[in-house]
C-alpha positions as CSV (number, residue, x, y, z in Angstrom):
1,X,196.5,-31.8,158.6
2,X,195.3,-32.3,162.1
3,X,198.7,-33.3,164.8
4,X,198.3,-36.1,167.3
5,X,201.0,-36.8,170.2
6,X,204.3,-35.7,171.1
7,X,207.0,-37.6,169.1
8,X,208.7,-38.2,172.4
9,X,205.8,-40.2,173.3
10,X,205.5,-42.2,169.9
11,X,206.2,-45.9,170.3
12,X,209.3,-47.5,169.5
13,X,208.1,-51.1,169.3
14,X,208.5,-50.6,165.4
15,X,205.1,-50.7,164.9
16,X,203.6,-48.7,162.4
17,X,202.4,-45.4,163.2
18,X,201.8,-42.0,161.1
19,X,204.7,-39.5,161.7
20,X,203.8,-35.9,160.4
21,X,205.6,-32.8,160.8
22,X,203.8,-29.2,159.9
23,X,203.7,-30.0,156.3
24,X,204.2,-34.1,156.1
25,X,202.4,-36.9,156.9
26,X,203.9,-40.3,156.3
27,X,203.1,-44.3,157.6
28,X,206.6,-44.9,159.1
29,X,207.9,-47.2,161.8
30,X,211.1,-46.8,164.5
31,X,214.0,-48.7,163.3
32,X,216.0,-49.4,166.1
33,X,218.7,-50.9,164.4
34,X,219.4,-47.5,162.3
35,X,218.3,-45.5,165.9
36,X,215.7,-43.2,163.3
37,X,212.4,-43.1,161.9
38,X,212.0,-45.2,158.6
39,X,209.5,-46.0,156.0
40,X,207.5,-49.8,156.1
41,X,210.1,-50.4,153.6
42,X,213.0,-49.5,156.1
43,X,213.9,-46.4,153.9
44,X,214.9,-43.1,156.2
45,X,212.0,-40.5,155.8
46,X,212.7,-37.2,154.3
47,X,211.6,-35.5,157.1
48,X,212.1,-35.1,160.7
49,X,208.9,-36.2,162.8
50,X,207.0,-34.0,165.4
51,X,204.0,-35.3,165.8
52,X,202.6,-39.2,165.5
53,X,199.0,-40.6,165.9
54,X,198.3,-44.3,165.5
55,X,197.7,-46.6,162.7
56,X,195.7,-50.0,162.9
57,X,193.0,-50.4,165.1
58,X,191.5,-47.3,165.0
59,X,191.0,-47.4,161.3
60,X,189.4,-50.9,161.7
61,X,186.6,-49.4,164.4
62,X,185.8,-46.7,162.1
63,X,184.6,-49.7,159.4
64,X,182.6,-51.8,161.9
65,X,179.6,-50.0,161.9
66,X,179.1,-50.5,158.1
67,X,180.2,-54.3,158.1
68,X,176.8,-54.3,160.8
69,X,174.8,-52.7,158.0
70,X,175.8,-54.6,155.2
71,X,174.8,-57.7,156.8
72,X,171.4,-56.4,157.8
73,X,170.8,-55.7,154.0
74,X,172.6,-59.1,152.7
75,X,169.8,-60.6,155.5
76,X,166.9,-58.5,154.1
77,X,167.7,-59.3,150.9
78,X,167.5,-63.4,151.7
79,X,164.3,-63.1,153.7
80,X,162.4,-60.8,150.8
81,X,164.3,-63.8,147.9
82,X,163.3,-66.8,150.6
83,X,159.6,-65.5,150.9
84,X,159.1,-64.7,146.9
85,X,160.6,-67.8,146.4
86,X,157.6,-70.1,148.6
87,X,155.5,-67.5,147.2
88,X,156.2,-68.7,143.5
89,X,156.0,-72.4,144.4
90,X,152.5,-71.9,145.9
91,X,151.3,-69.9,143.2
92,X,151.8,-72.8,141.1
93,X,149.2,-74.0,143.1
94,X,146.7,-71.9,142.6
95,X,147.4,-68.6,145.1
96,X,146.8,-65.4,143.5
97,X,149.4,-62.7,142.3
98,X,147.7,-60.0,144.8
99,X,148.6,-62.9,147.6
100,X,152.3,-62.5,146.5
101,X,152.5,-58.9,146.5
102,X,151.1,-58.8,149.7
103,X,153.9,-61.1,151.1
104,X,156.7,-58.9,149.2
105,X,155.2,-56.0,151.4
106,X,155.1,-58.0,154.3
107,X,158.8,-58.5,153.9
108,X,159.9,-55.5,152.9
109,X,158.6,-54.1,155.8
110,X,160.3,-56.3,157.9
111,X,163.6,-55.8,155.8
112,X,163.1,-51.8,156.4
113,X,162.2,-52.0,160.7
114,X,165.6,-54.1,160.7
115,X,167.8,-51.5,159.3
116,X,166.4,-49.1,160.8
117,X,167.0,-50.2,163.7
118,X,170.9,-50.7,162.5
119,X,171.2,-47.3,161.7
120,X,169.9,-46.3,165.0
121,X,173.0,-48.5,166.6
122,X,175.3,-47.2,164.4
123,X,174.3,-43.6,164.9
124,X,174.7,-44.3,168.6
125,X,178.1,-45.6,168.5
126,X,179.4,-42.7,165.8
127,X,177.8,-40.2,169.5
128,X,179.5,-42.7,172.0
């Protein structure tokens, strides 16, 4: 269990933070009005509080870079389905089924170079 900041320096906005001592770690929040530490219910914790390290934010910029990924696949996946699906309508006129493979590589491609390029940016903002 890795220990963030000071309790002394924890914020008392009663917002919620994690409060951990050397063998607890618990979401919690200052409750003024009882002048001690409480659960996000407003039930007193069972322990006393050392150490606190946010909640919140942090845990949202850890997603991000997968949200960026997900939508280069969901748009891979739409270009590769938009191209088979011209493909099919002209190979009802005639075009060959060597015609539509090639286009499905084509795309593919495409679809690959673009998340690449994704994971590259993520990779770069997990170093930053």
């Amino acid at each position: 269990m890795g220990f963030g900041f000071p309790i002394e320096h924890s914020p008392k906005s009663g917002d919620l933070i994690f409060l951990m001592d050397a063998r607890s770690e618990e979401l919690g929040r200052w409750a003024s009005e009882a002048n001690e530490w409480v659960k996000p219910n407003g039930t007193p914790l069972q322990f006393s509080p050392t150490h606190w390290r946010p909640w919140g934010p942090l845990d949202d910029e850890k997603k991000r870079p997968h949200t960026r990924l997900i939508l280069a696949l969901v748009a891979a996946i739409v270009c590769i389905g938009g191209a088979l699906w011209i493909e099919s309508e002209d190979s009802s006129s005639g075009n060959s089924a060597a015609n539509l493979e090639r286009k499905f590589s084509q795309e593919r491609d495409r679809a690959s170079v673009a998340i690449a390029g994704l994971t590259a940016d993520r990779e770069r903002e997990n170093v930053g």
